[in-house]
N, C-alpha and C positions, 0 to 999 in steps of 0.2 A: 598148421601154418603159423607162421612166427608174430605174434600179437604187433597189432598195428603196423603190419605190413600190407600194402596194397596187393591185390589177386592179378593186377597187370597193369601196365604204362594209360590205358586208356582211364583207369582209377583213379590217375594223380593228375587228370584234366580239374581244372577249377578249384576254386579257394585262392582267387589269384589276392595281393593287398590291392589297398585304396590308400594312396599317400595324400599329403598336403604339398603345393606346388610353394615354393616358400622364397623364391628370389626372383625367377620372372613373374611374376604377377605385380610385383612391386608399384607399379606407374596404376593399379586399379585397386577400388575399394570391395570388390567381389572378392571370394576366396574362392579357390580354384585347387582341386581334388582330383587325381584321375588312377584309373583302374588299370594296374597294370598285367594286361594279356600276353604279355610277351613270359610272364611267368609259369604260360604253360607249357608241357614238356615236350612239347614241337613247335613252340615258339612266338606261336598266334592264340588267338582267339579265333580261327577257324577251326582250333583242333575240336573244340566244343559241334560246331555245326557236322563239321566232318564225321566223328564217330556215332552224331545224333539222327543224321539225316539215314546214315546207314543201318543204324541198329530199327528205324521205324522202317526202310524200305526190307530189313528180312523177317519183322515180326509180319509183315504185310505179302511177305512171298516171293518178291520179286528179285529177290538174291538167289542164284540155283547154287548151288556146290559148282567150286573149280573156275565160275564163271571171273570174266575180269569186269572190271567199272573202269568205266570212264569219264571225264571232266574237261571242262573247260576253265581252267583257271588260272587266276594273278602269280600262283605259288603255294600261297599259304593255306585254300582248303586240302589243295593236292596233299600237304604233309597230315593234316586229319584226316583224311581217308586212305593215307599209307597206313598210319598208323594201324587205325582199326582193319584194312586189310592183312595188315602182318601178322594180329594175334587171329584172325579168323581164316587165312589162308587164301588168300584172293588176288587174283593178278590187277596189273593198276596201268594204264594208260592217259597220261596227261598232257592237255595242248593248251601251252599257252602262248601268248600275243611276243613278238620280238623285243619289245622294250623292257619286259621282266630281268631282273636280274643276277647274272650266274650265279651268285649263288643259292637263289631258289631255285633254278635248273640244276644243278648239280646236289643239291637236299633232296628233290625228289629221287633222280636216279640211285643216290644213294640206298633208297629203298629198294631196289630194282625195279622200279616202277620204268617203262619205256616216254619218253618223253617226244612230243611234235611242237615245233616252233613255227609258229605265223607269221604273216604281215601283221602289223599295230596301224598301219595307217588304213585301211581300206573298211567299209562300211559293215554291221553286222553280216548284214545278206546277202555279201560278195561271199563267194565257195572257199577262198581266200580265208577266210576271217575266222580265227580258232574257236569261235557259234560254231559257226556251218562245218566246217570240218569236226569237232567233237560231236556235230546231230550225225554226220554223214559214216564216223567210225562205227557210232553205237548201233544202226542199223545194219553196218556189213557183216560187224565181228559178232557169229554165235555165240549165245549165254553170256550177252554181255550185260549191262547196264548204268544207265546215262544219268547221272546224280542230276545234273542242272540244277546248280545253286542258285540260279536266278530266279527263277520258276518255282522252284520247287518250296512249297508253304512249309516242308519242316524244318527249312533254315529259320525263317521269323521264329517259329513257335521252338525251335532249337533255347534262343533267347529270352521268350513269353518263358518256357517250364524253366529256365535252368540261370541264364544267365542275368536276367532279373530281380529273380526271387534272391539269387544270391546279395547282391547288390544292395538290396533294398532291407535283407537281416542286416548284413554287415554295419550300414548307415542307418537303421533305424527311419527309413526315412527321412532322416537329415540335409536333404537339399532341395534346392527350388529348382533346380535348371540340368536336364540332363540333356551331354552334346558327344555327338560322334563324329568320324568321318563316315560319309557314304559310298556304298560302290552296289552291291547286290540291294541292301534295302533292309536285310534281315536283322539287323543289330538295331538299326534306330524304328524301326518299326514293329519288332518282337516288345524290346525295352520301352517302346514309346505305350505302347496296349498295355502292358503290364504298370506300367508307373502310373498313367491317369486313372486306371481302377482302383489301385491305392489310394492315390495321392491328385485330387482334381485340380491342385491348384499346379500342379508341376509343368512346369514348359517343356517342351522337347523338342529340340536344333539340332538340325543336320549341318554340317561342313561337307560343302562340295568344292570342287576345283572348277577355276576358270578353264573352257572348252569343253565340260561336260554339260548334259543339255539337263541332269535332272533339278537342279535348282529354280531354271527356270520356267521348267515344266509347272513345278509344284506351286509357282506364285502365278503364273499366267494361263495354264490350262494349254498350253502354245509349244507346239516339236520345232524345238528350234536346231539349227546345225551344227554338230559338233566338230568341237578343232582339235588338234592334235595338244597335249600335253605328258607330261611325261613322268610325272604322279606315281606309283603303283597301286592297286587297290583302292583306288578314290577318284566317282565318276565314272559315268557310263555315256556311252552313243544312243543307248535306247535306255525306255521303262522297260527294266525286269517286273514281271509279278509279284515281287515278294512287297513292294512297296505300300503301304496303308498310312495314305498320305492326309488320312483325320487324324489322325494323332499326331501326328507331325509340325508344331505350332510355328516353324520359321527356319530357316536355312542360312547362312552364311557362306559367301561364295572367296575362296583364296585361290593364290597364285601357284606356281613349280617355286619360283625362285625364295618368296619368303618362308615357303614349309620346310626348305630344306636346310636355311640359315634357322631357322627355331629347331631343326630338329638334330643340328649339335648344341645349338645353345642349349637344350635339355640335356645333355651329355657334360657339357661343360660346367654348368651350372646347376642343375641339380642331382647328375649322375644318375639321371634315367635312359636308356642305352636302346631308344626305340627307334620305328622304323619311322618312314616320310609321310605316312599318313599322321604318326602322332604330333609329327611337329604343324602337321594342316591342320589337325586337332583342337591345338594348344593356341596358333594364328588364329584360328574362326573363335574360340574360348574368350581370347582378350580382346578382341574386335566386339565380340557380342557383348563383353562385359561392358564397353563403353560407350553404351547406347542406355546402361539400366541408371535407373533416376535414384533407385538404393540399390545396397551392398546385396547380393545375393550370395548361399552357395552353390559352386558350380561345377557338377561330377562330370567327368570329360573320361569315357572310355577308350585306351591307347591300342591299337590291334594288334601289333607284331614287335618282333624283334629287332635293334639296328644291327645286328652280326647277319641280316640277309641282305644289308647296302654295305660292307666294309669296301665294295670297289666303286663306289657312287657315289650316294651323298657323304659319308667319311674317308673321301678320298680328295685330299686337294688337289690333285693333278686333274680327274676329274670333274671338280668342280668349278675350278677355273678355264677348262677345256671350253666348258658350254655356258660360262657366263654368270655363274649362279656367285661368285667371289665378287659381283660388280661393286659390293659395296664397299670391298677391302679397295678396289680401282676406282673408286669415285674419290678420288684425290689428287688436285692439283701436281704435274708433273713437277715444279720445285720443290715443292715439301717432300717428295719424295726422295728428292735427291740431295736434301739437307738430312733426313734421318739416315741415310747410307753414307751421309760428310760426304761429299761429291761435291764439290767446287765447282764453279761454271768456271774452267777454265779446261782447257783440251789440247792434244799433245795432236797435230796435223804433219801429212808428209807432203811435200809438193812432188807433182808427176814426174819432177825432174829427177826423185832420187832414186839413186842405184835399188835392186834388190838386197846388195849386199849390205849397204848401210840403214836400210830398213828394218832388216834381220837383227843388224847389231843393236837398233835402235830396241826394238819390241823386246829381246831379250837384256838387254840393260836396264829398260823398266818396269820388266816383267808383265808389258799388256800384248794382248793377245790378237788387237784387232785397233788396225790405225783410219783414217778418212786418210783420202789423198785429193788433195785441190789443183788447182791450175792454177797460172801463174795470175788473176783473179779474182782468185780464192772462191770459185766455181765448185762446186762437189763433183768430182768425177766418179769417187766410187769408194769402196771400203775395203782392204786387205788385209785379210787374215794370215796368221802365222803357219795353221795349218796349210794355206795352200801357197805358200810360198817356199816352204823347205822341200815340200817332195819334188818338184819339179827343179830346183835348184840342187838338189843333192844326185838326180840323177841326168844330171846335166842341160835340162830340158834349155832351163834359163841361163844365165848367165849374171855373174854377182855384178858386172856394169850395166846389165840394161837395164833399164827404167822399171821403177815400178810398178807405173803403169800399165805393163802388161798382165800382174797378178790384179789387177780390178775386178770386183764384184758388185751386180748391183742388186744385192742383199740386204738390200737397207730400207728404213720408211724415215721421212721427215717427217715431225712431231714439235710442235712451238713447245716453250717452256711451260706455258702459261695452261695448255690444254690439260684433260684428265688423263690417267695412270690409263684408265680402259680404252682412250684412242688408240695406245700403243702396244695394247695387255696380247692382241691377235697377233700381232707382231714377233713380240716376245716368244710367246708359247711356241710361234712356228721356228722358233730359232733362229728368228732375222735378227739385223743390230738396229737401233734405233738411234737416229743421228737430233737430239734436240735440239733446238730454232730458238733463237731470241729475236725475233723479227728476220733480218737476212743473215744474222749472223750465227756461225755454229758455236755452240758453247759448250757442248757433253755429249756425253753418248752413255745408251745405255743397251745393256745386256741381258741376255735370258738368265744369266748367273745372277743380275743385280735385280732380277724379277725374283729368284728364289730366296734371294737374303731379305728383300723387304718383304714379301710375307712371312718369314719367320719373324723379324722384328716388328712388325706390326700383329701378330699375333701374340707375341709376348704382352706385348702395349695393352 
């Protein structure tokens, strides 16, 4: 074999780096370190649990030849247990919840693994809920077996043998405060047993997300009810087993919307290209950091990869879809329309004019979509160019009749004065947006003049 060649894919799991976080951290006197898992060769740092949990259930028997496994999962243990099913010859069945992201649906099947897609909203215990359907596979389908990463104690101890000790060579040691995101329990709770044995004085924080119930579990002993959020891999409806909530010294509880704005700012900013739980990560990191009375250092383990959200959180069509850009639209509608030079002055047709001199009108000044008033200056409606030439060209209208027969009432009124996100739902749906200066109309604005101002406000 060719010296310092690995013997297969599952070989070159781990040795991921540990960088220094060097521009967000800026506003805290903590230093901030995190562990980058996306540098394993399926993408996560599940690949570790995944090949670990399986190599301990076939030293123990419960693997037969030919048989398939099965899971319930976010995406990213499914590709560690592709994996090791690929060099060992095992069929693979994977269910996970509907809000996962195609392209961890489409990484698994790439394996040929067969894939079931759930409800996300509905309770573990509902039959519904990809639990109960991966318990209810593993019992129909012969010589099969049911990994359950939740439960099952060789995912912690995955972390205690392997992902710890690594961690703890590489740093010497050298930090006060180790934080994750949670979702199963087995990373900050493998890592958390391992470090306090070393290291008594080391803190260990979990980062959970708003609507999962285990945060609050671990501070009040209290099953509270979980809401829906939209997270991946961070946060659970119930306590899994794997949880060892004595080592666990404190939790920090974050949102959807800010993990997903830090988790391009780590992209943009420090050209760490991870997934939505590292930017929950790196949110619950700084939050924690500004609570401590001195500087600590602070190792923050990052789980996956951002090339399994390219159609999600690095996606701005997407992200402005569901609200998560509110901060680029928490800006007063005039300033916006001074960074686009947009004059508050507006070109209006009255209902009295022809079709045809509206036509002439829109294309002598190249706008695409006029208001039309009453003789009052009343809003009747708004007309577009598009729907004024087809029915004019195939004679429907007539170049004398009134304009006012092509009226739409496609439009929202929006004061000057109000924010960009009164109007942002508006926009995306491809309505016109007619701006108000009290009664009077002064602008209009477009889904065209929505995609020019986040480009030039992202330049900014």
């Amino acid at each position: 074999m060719m010296h310092g060649a690995k013997e297969n894919i599952i070989q070159a799991i781990g040795n991921t780096p540990i960088i220094r976080i060097s521009n967000i951290d800026k506003d805290i006197t903590s230093e901030i370190y995190v562990k980058l898992e996306y540098m394993n060769p399926g993408g996560s740092t599940k690949d570790r649990i995944g090949v670990y949990m399986l190599d301990q259930a076939n030293k123990k028997g419960e693997l037969k030849p030919g048989g398939t496994i099965i899971e319930a999962t976010s995406g990213n243990t499914g590709v560690g247990l592709a994996l090791w099913s690929a060099i060992h010859g095992f069929k693979c069945i994977f269910v996970l919840a509907d809000k996962q992201s195609k392209e961890k649906i489409d990484n698994l099947r790439a394996f040929g693994a067969k894939v079931v897609v759930c409800p996300t909203n509905v309770e573990p215990e509902d039959p519904r809920s990809y639990y109960s359907v991966a318990d209810r596979l593993a019992k129909s389908i012969p010589n099969s077996y049911y990994v359950n990463q939740y439960n099952n104690h060789e995912n912690r101890n995955t972390h205690y043998n392997w992902t710890a000790p690594e961690m703890f060579e590489q740093t010497n040691g050298d930090f006060d405060v180790f934080m994750a995101a949670v979702g199963t329990g087995g990373t900050i709770s493998g890592c958390g047993r391992y470090f306090k044995e070393k290291m008594p004085n080391v803190k260990i924080v979990g980062v959970d997300c708003e609507g999962s119930i285990i945060a609050h579990f671990a501070k009040t002993g209290e099953m509270s009810e979980a809401k829906s959020y939209v997270l991946e891999g961070v946060g659970e409806d119930f306590i899994p087993d794997n949880y060892d909530f004595d080592n666990i010294d404190d939790f920090v509880t974050v949102g959807d919307r800010e993990s997903f704005l830090m988790t391009r700012r780590l992209l943009k900013e420090e050209g760490v290209y991870a997934g939505g739980s590292a930017g929950a990560a790196i949110v619950g990191a700084l939050r924690y950091a500004k609570t401590l009375s001195e500087p600590k250092k602070i190792l923050v383990l990052l789980h996956d990869s951002g090339n399994r959200y390219s159609s999600k959180i690095f996606n701005d069509e997407w992200m402005a879809q569901n609200g998560y850009l509110n901060n680029t639209f928490s800006v007063q509608i005039n300033e916006v329309l001074k960074l686009l030079n947009k004059p508050n002055e507006i070109i209006t047709l009255k209902d009295s004019t022809t079709i045809k001199d509206a036509i002439d009108l829109m294309d002598s000044r190249n706008i695409s979509q006029l208001p039309v008033l009453d003789s009052k200056d009343n809003i009747l409606g708004i007309v577009q160019d598009k729907n004024l030439m087809k029915p004019f060209l195939s004679g429907e209208y007539e170049g004398s009749d009134p304009v006012s027969l092509g009226c739409s009432d496609s439009y929202k009124l929006v004061d000057i004065n109000e924010l960009l996100e009164k109007a942002a739902e508006s926009l995306l749906k491809k309505e016109i947006v007619l701006i108000m200066e009290g009664k009077k109309l002064v602008n209009i604005l477009t889904n065209l003049d929505l995609i020019q101002y986040l480009s030039l406000s992202n330049k900014n």
